[in-house]
C-alpha positions as CSV (number, residue, x, y, z in Angstrom):
1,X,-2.0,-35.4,-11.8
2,X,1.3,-35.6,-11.3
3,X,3.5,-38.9,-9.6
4,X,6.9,-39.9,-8.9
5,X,8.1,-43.0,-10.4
6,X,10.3,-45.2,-8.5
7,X,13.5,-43.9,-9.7
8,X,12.3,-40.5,-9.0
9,X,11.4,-39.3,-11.9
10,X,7.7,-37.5,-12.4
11,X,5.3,-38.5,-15.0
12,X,1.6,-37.2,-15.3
13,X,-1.5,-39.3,-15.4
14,X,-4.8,-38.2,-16.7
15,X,-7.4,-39.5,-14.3
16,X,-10.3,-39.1,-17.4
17,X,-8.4,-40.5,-19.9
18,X,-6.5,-42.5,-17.7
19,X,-3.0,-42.1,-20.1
20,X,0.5,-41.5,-18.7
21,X,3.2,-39.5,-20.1
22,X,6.5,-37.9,-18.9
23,X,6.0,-34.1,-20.6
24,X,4.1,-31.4,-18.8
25,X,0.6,-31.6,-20.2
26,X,-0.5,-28.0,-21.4
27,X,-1.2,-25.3,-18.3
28,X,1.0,-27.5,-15.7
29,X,2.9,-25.0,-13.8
30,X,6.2,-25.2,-11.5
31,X,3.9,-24.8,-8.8
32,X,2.1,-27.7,-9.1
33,X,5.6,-29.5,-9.3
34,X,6.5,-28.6,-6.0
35,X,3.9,-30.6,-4.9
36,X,4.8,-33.6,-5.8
37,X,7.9,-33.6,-4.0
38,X,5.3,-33.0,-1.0
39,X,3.9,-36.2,1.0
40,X,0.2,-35.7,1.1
41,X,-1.4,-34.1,4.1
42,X,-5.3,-35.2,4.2
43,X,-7.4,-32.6,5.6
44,X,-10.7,-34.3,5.3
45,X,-12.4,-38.3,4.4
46,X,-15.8,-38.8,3.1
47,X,-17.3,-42.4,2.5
48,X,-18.7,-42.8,-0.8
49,X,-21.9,-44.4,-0.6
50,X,-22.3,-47.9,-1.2
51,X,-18.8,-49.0,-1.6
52,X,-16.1,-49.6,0.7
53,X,-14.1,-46.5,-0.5
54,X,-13.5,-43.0,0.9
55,X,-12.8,-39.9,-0.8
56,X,-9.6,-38.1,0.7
57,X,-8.9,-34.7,0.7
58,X,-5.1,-33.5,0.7
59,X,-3.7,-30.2,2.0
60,X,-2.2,-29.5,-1.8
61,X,-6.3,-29.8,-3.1
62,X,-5.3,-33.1,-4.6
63,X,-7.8,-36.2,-3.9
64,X,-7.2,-39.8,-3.4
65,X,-9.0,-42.7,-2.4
66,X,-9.0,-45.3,-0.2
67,X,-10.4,-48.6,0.7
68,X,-11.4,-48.6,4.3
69,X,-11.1,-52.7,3.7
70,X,-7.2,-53.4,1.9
71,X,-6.4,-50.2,3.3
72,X,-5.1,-49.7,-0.4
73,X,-4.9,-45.9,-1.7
74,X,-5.9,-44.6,-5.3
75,X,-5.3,-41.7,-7.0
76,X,-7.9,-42.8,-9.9
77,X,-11.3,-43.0,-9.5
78,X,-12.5,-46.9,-8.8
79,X,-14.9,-48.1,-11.1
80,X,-17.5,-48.2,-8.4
81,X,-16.7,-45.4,-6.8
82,X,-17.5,-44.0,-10.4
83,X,-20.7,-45.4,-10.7
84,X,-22.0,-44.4,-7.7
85,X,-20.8,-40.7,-8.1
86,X,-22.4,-41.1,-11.7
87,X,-25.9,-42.3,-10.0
88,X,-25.0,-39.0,-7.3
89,X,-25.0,-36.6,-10.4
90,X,-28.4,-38.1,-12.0
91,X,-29.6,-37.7,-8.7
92,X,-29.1,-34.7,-8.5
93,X,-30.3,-33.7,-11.9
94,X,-33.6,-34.8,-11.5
95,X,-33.4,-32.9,-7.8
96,X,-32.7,-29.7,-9.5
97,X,-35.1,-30.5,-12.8
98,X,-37.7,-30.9,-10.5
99,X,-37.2,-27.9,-8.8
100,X,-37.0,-25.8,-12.1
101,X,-40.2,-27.2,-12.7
102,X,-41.7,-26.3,-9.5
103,X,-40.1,-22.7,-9.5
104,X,-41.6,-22.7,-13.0
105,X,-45.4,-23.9,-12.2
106,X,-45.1,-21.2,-9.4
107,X,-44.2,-18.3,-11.7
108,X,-46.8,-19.8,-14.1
109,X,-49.6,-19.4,-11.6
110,X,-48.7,-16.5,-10.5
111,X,-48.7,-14.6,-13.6
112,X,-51.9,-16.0,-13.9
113,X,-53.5,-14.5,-10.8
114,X,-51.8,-11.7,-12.2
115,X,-53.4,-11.6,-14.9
116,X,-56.8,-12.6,-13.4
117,X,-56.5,-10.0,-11.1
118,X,-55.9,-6.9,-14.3
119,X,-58.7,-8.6,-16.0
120,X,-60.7,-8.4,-13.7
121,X,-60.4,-5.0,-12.5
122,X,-60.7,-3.8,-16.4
123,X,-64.0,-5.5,-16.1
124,X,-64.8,-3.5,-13.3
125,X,-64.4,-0.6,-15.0
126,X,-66.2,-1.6,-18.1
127,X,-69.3,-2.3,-15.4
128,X,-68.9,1.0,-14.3
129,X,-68.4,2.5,-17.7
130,X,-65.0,4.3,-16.6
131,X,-66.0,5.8,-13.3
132,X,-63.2,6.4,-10.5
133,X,-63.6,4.9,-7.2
134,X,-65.7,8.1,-5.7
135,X,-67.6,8.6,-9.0
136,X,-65.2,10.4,-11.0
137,X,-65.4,10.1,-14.8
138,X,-61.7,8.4,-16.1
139,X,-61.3,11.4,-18.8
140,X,-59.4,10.8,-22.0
141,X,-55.5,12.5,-22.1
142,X,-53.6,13.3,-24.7
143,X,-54.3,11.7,-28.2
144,X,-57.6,10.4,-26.7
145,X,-56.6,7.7,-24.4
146,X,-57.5,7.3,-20.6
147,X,-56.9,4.7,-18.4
148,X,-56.0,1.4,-20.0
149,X,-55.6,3.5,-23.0
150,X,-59.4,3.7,-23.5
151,X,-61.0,6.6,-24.8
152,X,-64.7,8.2,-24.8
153,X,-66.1,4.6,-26.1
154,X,-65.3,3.7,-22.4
155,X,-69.3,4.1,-21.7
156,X,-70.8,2.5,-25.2
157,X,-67.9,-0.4,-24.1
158,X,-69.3,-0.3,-20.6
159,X,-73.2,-0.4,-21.8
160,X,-72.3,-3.1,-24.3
161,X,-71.0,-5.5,-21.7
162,X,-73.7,-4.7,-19.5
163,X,-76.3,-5.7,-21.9
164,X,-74.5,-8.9,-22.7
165,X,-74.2,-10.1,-19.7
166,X,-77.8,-9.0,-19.0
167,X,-78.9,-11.3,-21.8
168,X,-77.0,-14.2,-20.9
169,X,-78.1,-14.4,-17.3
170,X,-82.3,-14.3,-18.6
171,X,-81.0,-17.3,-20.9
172,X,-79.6,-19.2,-18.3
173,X,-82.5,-18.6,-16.2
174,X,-84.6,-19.3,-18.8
175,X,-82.6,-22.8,-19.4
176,X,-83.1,-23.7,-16.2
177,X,-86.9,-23.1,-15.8
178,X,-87.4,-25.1,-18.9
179,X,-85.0,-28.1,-17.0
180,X,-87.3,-27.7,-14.0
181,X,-90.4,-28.3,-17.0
182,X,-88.3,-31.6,-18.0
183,X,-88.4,-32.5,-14.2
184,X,-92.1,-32.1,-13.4
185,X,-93.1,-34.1,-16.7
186,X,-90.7,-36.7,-15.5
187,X,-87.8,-37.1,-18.3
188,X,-85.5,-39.7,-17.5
189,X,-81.6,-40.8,-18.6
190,X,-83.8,-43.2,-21.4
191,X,-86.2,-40.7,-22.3
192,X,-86.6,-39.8,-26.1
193,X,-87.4,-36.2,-27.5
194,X,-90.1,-37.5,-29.9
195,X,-91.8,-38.8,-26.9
196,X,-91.6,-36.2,-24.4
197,X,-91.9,-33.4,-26.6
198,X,-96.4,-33.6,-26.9
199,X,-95.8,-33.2,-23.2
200,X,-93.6,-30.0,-23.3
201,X,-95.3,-28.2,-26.0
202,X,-98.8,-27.2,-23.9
203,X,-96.7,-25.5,-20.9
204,X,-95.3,-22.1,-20.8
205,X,-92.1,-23.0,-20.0
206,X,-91.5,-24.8,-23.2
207,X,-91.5,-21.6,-25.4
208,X,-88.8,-19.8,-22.4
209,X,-86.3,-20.5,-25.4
210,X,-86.8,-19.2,-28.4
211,X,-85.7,-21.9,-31.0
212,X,-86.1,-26.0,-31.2
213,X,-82.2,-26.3,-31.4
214,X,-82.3,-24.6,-28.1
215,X,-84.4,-26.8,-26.6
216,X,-83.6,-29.9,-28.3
217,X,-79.8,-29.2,-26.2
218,X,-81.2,-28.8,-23.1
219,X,-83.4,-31.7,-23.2
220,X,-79.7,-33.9,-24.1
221,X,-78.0,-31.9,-21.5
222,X,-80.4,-32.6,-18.7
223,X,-81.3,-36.4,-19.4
224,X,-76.8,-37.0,-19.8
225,X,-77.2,-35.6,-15.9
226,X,-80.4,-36.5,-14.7
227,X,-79.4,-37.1,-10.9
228,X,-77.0,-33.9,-10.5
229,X,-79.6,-31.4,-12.9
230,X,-82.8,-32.5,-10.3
231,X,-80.9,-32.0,-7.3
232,X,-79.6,-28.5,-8.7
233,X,-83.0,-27.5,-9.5
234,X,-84.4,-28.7,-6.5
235,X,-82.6,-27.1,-4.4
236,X,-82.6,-24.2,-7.0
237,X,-86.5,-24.0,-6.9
238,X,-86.7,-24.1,-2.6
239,X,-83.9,-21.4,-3.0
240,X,-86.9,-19.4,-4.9
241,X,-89.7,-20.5,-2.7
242,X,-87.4,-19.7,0.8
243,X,-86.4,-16.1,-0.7
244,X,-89.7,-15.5,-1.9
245,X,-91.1,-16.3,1.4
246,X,-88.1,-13.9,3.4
247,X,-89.2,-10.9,0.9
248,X,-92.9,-11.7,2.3
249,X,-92.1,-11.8,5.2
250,X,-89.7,-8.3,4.9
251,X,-93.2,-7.3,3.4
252,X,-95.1,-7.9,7.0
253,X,-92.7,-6.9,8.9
254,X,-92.1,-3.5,7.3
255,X,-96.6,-3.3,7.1
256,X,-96.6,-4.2,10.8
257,X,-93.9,-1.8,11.6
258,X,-95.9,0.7,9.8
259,X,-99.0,0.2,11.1
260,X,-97.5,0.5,15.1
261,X,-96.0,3.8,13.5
262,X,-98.8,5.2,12.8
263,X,-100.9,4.2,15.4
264,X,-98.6,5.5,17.7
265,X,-98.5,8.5,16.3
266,X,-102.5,8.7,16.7
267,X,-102.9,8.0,19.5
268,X,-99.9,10.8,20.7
269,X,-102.4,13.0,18.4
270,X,-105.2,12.1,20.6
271,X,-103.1,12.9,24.1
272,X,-101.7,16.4,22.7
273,X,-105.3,17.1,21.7
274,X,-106.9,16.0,25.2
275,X,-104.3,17.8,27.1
276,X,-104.9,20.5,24.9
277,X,-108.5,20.9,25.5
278,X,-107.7,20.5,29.2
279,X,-105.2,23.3,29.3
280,X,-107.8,25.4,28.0
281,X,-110.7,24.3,30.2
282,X,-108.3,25.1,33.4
283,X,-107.4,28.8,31.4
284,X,-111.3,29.2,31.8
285,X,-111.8,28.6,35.0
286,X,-109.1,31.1,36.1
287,X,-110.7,33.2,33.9
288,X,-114.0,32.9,35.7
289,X,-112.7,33.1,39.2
290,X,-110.3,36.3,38.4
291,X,-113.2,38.0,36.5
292,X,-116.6,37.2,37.8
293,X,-120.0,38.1,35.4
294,X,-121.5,40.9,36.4
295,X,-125.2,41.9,36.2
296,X,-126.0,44.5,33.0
297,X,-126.6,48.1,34.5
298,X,-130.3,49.4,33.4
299,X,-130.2,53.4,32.7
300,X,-132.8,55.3,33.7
């Protein structure tokens, strides 16, 4: 920045370094000279926070400061006026860190649903064993590969994942009907295997899985959540007992429905029939009255 001394003469001051000198630092132009000659113009005051300074905007794009309480003027930065802008910056960092991070979690989750979402629609077609949305077979292209570059193994894949899935849904449901065995014999948080297990051994349930380490896990599992697994199969078990109760029901309602069918349909048998034998009663009778019976003629 450049000044004018008292005699008139122009030296430069560095407001980082804060060092004078009277040569030109490097990229000074004569532009910037003419400036100096200029008073300054302020164009626009800001207070810094905190301190009794403002920050002064000249015309020429030079700043100055000045203390709203001497009424003094700066050209360098005051110490506080430094710290505050320093505390400012940090700020302002963390600001904009924290927005980065936020931007980034967002992008993160999205490419997860993203993600989720292609997963789970190459599941679907694994279920389906590579079949279009109206039934169309996904045919391999060139070189063997159809959609999501899968080939003819697309069914054997599709069959594959079917079974698994199969066989892990009867294990669950076998875990569980062995946890509602647990319940009924009443196993408890402080229950011991040893103890209980002359208790298990004589029910059906007991041999749903087919090994002791089996077992032996979801006897710990069940008595480390006593409360939570008898209120799940609780309400698992009335779940059972309500649907198998509704598909009864279905059951009477479809026989009943049935049996109105069909006697409805009898008894409209019955009417067609009656009318029938009615209408040809009445044919009869016309018959009679149009052509009356005569007497046999004897020959001689």
């Amino acid at each position: 920045m450049a000044h004018k001394a008292d005699d008139g003469l122009v030296y430069y001051f560095n407001t980082l370094t804060n060092e004078s000198r009277w040569d030109p630092p490097p990229g000074w132009s004569e532009d910037m000279a003419a400036k100096v000659d200029k008073e300054p113009v302020p164009v626009s005051s800001e207070p810094v926070p905190d301190t009794v300074w403002s920050e002064v905007k000249c015309e020429d794009e030079r700043v100055y400061y000045f203390n709203t309480e001497t009424e003094e003027a700066s050209w360098t930065v005051p110490p506080e006026v430094a710290t505050v802008k320093a505390k400012l910056a940090e700020e302002k960092e963390k600001r904009e860190a924290a927005e980065r991070a936020e931007r980034a979690a967002a992008a993160e989750e999205t490419r997860r649903k993203q993600f989720a979402q292609v997963m789970a629609q190459r599941q679907r077609m694994n279920n389906t064993g590579g079949f279009g949305v109206h039934g169309q077979v996904i045919r391999a292209g060139a070189g063997g590969h159809g959609a999501y570059g899968r080939g003819q193994g697309n069914v054997r894949s599709a069959l594959a994942v079917a079974e698994r899935a199969g066989a892990e849904r009867a294990r669950q449901a076998n875990i569980q009907r062995f946890k509602e065995l647990l319940m009924d014999k009443g196993v408890t948080p402080f229950s011991r295997w040893e103890r209980e297990l002359p208790k298990l051994e004589s029910d059906p349930r007991y041999k749903l899985l087919p090994n002791l380490k089996e077992r032996r896990a979801a006897f710990d599992d069940f008595c480390k959540n006593v409360a939570a697994e008898q209120k799940a199969l609780k309400e698992s078990r009335a779940q059972r007992v309500k649907n198998a109760f509704m598909d009864l029901l279905e059951e009477a309602v479809e026989l009943e429905v049935r049996l109105l069918t069909a006697s409805r349909e009898e008894a409209h048998a019955k009417q067609a029939e009656k009318e029938d034998g009615m209408v040809e009663m009445e044919i009869e009778d016309q018959g009679k009255q149009l052509f009356p019976s005569r007497e046999p003629i004897e020959r001689c």
